[in-house]
mmCIF file of the N, C-alpha and C atoms, coordinates in Angstrom:
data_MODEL
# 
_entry.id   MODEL 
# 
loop_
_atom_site.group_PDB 
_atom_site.id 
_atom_site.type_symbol 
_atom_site.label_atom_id 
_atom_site.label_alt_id 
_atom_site.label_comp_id 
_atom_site.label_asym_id 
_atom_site.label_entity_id 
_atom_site.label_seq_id 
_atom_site.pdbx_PDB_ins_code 
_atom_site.Cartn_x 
_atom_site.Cartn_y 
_atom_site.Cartn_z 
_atom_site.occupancy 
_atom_site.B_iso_or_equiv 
_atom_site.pdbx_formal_charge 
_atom_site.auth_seq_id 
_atom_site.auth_comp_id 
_atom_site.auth_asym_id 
_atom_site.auth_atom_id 
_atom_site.pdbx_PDB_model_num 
ATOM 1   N N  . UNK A 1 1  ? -6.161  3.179   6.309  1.00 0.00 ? 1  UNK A N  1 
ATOM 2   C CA . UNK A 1 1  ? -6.891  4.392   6.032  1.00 0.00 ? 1  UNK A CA 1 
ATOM 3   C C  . UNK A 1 1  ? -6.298  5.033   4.786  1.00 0.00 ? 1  UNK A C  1 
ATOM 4   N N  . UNK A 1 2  ? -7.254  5.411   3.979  1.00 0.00 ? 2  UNK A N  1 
ATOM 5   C CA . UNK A 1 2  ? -6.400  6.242   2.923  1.00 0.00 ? 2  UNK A CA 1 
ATOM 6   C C  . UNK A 1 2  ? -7.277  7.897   2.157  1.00 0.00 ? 2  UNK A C  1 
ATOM 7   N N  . UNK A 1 3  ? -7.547  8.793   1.836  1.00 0.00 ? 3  UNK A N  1 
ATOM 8   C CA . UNK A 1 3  ? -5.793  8.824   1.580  1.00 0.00 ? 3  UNK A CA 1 
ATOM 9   C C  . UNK A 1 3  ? -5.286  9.393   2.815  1.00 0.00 ? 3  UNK A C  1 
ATOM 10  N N  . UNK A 1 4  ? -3.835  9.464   2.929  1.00 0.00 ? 4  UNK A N  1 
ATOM 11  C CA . UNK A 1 4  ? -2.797  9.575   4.170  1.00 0.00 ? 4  UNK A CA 1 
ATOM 12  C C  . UNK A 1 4  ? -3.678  11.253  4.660  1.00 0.00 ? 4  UNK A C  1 
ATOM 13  N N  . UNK A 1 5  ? -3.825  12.341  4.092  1.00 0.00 ? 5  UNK A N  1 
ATOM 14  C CA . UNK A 1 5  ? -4.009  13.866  4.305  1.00 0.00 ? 5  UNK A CA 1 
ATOM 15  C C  . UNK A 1 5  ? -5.279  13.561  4.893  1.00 0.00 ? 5  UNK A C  1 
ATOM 16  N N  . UNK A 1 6  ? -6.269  13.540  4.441  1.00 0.00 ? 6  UNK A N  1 
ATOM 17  C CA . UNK A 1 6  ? -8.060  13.363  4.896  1.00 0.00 ? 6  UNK A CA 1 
ATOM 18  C C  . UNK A 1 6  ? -8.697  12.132  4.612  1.00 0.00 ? 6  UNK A C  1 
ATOM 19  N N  . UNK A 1 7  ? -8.142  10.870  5.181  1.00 0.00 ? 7  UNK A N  1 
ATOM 20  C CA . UNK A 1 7  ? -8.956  9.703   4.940  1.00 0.00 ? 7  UNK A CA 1 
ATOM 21  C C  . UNK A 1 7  ? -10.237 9.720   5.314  1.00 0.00 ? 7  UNK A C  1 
ATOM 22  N N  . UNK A 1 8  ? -10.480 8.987   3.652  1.00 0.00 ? 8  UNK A N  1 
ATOM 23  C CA . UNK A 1 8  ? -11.994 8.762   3.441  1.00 0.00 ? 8  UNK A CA 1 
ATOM 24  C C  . UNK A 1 8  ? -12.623 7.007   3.567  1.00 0.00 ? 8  UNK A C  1 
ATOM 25  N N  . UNK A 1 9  ? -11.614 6.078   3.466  1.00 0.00 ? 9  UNK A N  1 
ATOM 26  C CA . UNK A 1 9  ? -12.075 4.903   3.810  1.00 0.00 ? 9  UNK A CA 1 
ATOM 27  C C  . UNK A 1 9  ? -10.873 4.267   4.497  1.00 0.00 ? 9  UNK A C  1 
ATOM 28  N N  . UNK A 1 10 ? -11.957 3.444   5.242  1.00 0.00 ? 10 UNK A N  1 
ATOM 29  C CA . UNK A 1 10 ? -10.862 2.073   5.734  1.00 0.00 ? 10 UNK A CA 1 
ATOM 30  C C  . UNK A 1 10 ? -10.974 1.197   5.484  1.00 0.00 ? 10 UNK A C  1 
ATOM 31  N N  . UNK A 1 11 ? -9.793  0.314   5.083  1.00 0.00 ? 11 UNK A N  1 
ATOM 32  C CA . UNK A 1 11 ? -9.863  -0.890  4.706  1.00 0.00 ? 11 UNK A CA 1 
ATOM 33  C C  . UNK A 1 11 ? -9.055  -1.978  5.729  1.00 0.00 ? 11 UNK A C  1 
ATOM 34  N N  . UNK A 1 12 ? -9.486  -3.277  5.971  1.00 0.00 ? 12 UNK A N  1 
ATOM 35  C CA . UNK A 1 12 ? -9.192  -4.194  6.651  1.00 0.00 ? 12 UNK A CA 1 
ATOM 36  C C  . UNK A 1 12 ? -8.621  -5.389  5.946  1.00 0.00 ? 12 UNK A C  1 
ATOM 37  N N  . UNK A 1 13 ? -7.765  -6.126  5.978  1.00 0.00 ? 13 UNK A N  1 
ATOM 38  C CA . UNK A 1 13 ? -7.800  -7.670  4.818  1.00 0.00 ? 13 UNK A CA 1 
ATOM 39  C C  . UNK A 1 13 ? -7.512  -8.657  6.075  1.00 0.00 ? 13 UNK A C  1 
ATOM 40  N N  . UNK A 1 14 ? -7.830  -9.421  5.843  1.00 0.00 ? 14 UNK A N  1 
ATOM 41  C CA . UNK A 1 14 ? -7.902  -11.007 7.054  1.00 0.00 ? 14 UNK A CA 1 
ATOM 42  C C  . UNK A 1 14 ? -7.692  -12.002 5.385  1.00 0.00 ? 14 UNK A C  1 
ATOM 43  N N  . UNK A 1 15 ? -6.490  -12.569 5.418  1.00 0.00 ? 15 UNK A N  1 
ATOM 44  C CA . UNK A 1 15 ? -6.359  -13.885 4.410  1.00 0.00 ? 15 UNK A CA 1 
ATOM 45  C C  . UNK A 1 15 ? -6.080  -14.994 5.269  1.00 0.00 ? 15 UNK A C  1 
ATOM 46  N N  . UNK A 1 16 ? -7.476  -15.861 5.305  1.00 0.00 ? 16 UNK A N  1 
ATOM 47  C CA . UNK A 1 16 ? -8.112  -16.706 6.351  1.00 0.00 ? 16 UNK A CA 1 
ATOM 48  C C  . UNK A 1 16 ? -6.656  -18.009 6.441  1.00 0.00 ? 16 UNK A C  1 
ATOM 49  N N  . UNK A 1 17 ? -6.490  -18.575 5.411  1.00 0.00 ? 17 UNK A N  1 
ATOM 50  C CA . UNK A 1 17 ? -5.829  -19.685 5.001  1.00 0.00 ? 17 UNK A CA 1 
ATOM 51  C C  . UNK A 1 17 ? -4.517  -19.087 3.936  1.00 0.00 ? 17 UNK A C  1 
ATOM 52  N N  . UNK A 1 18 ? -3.382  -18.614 4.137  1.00 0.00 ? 18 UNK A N  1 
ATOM 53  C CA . UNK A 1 18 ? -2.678  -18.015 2.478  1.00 0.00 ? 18 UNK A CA 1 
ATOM 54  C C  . UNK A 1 18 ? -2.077  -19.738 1.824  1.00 0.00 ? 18 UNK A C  1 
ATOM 55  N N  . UNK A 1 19 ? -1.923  -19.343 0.496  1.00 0.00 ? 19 UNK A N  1 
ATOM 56  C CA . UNK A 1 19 ? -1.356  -20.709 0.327  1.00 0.00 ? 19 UNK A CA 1 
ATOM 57  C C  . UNK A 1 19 ? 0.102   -19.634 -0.307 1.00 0.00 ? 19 UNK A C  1 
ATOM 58  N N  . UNK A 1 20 ? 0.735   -20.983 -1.332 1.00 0.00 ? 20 UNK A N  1 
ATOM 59  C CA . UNK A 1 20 ? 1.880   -20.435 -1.492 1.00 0.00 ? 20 UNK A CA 1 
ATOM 60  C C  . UNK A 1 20 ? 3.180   -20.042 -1.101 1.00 0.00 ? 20 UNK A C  1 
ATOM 61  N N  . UNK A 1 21 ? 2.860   -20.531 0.585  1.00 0.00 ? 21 UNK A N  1 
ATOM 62  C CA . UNK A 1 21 ? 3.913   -20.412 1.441  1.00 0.00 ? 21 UNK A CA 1 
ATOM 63  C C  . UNK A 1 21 ? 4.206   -18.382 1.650  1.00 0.00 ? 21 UNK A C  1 
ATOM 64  N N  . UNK A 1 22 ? 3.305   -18.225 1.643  1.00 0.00 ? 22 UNK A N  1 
ATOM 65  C CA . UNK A 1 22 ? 3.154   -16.667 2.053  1.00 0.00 ? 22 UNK A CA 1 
ATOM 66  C C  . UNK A 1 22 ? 2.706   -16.067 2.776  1.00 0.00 ? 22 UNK A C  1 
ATOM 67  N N  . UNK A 1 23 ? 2.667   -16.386 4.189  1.00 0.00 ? 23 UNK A N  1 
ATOM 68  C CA . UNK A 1 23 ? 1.835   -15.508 4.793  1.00 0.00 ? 23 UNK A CA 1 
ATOM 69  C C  . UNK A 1 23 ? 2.122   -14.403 5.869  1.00 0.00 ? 23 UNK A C  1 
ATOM 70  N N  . UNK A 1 24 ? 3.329   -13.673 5.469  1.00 0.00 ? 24 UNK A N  1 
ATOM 71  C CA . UNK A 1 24 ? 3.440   -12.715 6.637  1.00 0.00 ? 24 UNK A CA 1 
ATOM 72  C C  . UNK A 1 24 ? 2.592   -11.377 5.242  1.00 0.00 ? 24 UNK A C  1 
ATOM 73  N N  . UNK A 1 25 ? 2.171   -10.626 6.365  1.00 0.00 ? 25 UNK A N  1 
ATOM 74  C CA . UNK A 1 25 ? 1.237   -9.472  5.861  1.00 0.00 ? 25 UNK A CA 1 
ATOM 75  C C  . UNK A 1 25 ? 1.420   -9.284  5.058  1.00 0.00 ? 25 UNK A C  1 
ATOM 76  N N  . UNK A 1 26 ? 2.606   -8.454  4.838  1.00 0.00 ? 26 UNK A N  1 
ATOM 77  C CA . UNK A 1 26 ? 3.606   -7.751  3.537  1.00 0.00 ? 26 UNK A CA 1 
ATOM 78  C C  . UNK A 1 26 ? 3.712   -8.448  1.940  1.00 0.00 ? 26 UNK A C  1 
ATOM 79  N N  . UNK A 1 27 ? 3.574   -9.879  1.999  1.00 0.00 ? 27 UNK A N  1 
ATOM 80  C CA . UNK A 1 27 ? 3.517   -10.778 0.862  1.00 0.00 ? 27 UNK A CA 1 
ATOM 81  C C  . UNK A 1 27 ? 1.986   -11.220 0.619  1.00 0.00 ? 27 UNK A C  1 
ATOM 82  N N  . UNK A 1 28 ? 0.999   -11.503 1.570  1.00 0.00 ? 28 UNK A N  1 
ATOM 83  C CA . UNK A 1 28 ? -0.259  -11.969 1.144  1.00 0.00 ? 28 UNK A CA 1 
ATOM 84  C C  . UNK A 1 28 ? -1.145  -10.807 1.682  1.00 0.00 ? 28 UNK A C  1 
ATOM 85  N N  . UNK A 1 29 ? -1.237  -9.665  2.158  1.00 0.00 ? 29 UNK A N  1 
ATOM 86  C CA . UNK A 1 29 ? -2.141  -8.851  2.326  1.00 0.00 ? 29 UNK A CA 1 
ATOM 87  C C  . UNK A 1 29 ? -2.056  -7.768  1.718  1.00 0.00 ? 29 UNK A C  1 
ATOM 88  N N  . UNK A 1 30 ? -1.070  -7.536  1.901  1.00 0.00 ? 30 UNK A N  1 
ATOM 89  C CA . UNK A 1 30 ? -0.725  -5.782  1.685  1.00 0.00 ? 30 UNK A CA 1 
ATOM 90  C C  . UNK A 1 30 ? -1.114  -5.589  -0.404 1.00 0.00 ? 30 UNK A C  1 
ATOM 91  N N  . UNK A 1 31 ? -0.462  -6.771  -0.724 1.00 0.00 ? 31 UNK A N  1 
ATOM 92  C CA . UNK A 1 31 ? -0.950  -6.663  -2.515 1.00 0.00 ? 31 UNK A CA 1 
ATOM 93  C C  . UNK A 1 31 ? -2.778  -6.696  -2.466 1.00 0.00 ? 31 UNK A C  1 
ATOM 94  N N  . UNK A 1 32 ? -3.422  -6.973  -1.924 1.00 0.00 ? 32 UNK A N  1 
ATOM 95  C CA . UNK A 1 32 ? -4.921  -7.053  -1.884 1.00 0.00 ? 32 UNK A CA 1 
ATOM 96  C C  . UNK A 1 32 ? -5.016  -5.572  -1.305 1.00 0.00 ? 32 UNK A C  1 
ATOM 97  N N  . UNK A 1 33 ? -4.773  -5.272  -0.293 1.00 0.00 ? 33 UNK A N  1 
ATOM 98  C CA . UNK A 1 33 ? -4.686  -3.726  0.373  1.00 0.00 ? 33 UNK A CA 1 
ATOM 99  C C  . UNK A 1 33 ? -4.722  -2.532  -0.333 1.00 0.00 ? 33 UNK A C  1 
ATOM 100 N N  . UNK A 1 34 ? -3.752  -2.984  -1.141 1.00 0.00 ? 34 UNK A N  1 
ATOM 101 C CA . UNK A 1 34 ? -2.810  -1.768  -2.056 1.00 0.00 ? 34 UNK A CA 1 
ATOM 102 C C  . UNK A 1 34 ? -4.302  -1.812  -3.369 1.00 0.00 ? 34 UNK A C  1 
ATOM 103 N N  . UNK A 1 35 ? -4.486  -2.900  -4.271 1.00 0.00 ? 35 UNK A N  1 
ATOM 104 C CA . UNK A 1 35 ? -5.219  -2.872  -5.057 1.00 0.00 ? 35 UNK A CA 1 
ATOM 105 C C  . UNK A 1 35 ? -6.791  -2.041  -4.837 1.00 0.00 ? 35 UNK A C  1 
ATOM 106 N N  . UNK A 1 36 ? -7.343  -3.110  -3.675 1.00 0.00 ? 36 UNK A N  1 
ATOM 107 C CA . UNK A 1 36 ? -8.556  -2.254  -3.061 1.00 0.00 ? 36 UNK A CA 1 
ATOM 108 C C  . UNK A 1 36 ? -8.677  -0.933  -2.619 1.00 0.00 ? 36 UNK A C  1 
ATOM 109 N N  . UNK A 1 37 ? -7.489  -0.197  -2.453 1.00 0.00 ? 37 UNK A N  1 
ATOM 110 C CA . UNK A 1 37 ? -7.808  1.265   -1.486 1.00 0.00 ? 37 UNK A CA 1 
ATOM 111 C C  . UNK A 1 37 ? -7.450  2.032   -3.246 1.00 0.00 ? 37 UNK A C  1 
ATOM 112 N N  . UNK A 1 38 ? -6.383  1.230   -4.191 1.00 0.00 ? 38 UNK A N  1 
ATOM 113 C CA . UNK A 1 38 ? -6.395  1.838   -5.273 1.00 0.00 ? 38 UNK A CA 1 
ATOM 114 C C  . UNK A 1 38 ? -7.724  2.081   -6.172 1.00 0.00 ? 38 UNK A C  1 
ATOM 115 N N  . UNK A 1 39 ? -8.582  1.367   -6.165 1.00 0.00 ? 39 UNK A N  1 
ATOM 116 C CA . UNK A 1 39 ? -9.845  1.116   -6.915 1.00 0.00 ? 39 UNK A CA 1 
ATOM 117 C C  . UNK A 1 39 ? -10.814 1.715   -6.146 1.00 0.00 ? 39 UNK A C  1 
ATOM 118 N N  . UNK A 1 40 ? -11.131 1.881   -4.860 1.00 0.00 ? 40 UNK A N  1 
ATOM 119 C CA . UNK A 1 40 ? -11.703 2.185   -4.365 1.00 0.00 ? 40 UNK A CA 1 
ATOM 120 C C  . UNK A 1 40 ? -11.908 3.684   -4.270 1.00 0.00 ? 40 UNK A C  1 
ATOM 121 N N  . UNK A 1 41 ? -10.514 4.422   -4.382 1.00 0.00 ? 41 UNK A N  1 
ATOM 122 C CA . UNK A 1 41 ? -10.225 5.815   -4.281 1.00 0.00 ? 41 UNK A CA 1 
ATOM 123 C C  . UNK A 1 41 ? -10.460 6.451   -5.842 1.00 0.00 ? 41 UNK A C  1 
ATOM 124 N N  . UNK A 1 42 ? -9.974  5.115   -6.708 1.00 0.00 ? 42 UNK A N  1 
ATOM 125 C CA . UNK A 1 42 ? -9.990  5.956   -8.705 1.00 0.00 ? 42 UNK A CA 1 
ATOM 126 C C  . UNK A 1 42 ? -11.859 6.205   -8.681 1.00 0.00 ? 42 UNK A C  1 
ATOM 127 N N  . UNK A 1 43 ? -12.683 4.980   -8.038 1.00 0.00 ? 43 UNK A N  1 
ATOM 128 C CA . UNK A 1 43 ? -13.920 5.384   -8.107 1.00 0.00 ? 43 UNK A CA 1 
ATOM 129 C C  . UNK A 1 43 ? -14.872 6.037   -7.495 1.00 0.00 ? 43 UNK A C  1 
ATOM 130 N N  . UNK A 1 44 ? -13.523 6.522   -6.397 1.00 0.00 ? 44 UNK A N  1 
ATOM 131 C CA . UNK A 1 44 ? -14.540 8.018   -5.851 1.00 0.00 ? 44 UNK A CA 1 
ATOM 132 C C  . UNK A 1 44 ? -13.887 9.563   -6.165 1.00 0.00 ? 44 UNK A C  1 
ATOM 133 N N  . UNK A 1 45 ? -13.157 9.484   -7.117 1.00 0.00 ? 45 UNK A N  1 
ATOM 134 C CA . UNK A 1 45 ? -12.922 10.342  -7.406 1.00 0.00 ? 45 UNK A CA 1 
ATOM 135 C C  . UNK A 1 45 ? -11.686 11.336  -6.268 1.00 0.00 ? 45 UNK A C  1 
ATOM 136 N N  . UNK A 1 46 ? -11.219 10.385  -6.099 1.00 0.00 ? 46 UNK A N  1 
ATOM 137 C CA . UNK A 1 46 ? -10.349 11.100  -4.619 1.00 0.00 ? 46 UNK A CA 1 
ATOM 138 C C  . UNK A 1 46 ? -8.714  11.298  -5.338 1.00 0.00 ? 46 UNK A C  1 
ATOM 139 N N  . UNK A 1 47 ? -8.486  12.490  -5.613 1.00 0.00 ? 47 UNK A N  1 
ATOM 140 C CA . UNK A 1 47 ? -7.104  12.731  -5.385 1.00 0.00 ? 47 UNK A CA 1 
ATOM 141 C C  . UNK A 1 47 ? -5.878  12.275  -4.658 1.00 0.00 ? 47 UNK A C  1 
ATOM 142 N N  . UNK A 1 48 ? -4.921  12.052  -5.542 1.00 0.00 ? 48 UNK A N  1 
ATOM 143 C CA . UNK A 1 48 ? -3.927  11.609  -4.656 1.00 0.00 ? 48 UNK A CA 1 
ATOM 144 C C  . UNK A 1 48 ? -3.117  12.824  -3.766 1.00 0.00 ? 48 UNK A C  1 
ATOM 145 N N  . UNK A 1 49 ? -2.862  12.441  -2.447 1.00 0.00 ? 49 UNK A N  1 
ATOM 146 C CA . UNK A 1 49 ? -2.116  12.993  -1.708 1.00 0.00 ? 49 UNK A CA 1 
ATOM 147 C C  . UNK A 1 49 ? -0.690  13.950  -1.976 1.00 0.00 ? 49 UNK A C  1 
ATOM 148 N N  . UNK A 1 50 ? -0.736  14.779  -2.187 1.00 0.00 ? 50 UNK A N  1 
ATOM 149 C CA . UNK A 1 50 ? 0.021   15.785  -3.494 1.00 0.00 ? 50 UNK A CA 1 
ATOM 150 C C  . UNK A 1 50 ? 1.690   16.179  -2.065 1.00 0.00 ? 50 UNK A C  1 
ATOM 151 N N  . UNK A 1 51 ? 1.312   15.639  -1.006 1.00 0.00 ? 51 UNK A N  1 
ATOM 152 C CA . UNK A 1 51 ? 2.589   15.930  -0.065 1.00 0.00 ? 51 UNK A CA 1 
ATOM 153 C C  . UNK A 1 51 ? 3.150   14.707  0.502  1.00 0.00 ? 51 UNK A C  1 
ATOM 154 N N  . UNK A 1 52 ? 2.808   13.302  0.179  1.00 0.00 ? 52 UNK A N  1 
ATOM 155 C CA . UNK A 1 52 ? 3.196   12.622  0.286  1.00 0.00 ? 52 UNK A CA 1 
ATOM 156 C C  . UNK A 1 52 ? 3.820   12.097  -1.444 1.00 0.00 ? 52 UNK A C  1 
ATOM 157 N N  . UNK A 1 53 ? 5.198   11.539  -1.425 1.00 0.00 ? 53 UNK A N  1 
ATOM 158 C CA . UNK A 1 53 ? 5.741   11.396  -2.697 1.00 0.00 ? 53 UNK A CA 1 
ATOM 159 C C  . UNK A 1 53 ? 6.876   10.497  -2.607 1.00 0.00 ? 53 UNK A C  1 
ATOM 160 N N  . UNK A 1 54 ? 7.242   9.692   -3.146 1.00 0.00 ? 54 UNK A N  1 
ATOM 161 C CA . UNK A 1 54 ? 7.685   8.354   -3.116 1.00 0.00 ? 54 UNK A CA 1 
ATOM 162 C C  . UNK A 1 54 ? 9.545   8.777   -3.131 1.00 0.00 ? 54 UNK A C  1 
ATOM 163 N N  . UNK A 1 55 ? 9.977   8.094   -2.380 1.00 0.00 ? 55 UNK A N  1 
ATOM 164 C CA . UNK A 1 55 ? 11.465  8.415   -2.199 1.00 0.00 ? 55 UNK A CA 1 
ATOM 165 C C  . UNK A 1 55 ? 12.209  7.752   -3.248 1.00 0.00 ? 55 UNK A C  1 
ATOM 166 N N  . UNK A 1 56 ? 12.968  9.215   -4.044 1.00 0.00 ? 56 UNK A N  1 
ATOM 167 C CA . UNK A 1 56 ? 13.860  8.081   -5.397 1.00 0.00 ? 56 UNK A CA 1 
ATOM 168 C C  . UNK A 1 56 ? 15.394  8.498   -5.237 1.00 0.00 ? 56 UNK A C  1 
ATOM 169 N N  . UNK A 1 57 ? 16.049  7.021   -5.143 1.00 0.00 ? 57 UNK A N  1 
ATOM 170 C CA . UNK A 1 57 ? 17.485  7.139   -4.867 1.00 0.00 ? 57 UNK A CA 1 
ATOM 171 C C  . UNK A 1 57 ? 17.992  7.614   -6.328 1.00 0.00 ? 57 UNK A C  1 
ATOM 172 N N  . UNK A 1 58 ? 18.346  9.104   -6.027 1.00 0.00 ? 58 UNK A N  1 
ATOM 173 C CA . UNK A 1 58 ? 19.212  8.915   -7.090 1.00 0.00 ? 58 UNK A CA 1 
ATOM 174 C C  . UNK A 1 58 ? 21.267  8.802   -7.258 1.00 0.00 ? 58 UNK A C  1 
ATOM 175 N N  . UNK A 1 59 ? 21.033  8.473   -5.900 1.00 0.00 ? 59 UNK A N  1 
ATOM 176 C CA . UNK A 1 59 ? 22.554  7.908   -5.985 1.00 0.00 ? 59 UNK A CA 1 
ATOM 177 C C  . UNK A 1 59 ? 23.332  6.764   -5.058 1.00 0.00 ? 59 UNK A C  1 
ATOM 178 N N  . UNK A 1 60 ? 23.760  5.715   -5.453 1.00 0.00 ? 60 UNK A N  1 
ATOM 179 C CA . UNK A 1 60 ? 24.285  4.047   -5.314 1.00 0.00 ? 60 UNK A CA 1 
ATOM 180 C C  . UNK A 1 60 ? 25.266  4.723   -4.262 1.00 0.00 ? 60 UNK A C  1 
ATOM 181 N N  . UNK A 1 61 ? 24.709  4.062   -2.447 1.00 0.00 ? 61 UNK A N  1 
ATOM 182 C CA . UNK A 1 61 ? 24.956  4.238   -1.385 1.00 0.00 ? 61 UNK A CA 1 
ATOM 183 C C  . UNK A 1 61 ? 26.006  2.575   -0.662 1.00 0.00 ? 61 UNK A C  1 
ATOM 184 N N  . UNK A 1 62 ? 26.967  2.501   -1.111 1.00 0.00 ? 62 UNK A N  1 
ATOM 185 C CA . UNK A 1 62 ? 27.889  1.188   -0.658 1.00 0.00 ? 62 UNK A CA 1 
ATOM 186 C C  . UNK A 1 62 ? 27.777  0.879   0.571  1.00 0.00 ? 62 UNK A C  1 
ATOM 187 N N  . UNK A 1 63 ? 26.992  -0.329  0.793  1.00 0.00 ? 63 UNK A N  1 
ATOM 188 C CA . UNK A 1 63 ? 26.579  -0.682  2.087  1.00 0.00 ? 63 UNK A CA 1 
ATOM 189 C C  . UNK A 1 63 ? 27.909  -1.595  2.896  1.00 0.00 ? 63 UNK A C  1 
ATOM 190 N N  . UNK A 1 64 ? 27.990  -1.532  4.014  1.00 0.00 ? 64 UNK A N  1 
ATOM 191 C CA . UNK A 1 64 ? 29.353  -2.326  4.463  1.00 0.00 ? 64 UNK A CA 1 
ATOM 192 C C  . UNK A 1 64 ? 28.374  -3.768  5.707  1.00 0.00 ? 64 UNK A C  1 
ATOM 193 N N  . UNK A 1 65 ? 29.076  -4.635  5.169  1.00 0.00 ? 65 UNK A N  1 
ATOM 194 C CA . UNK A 1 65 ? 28.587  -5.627  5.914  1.00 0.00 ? 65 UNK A CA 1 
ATOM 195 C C  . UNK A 1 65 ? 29.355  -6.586  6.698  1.00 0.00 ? 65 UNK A C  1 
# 
């Protein structure tokens, strides 16, 4: 569904056969997903979601393993 505040469409992807050795969602769907709800939304004129906003590290967190 997008956008996240007042969705206006839904979108579905089914990739029948993936080749490439790719097929969990995240690698063969979600790039088709992402493109279509992008194009779909620039040509209806739909605003982006102004309270949702992309998380930026701005500082190198030393992970222990």
């Amino acid at each position: 569904m997008a956008p996240i505040e007042s969705p206006r469409i839904i979108v579905a992807v089914m990739i029948d056969e993936p080749s490439d050795g790719q097929y969990y969602g995240g690698l063969a769907a979600a790039p088709v997903f992402s493109e279509v709800v992008q194009q779909t939304l620039r040509m209806m004129g739909v605003q982006p979601d102004m309270s949702v906003k992309p998380q930026i590290v701005t500082q190198a967190v030393e992970e222990s393993f």
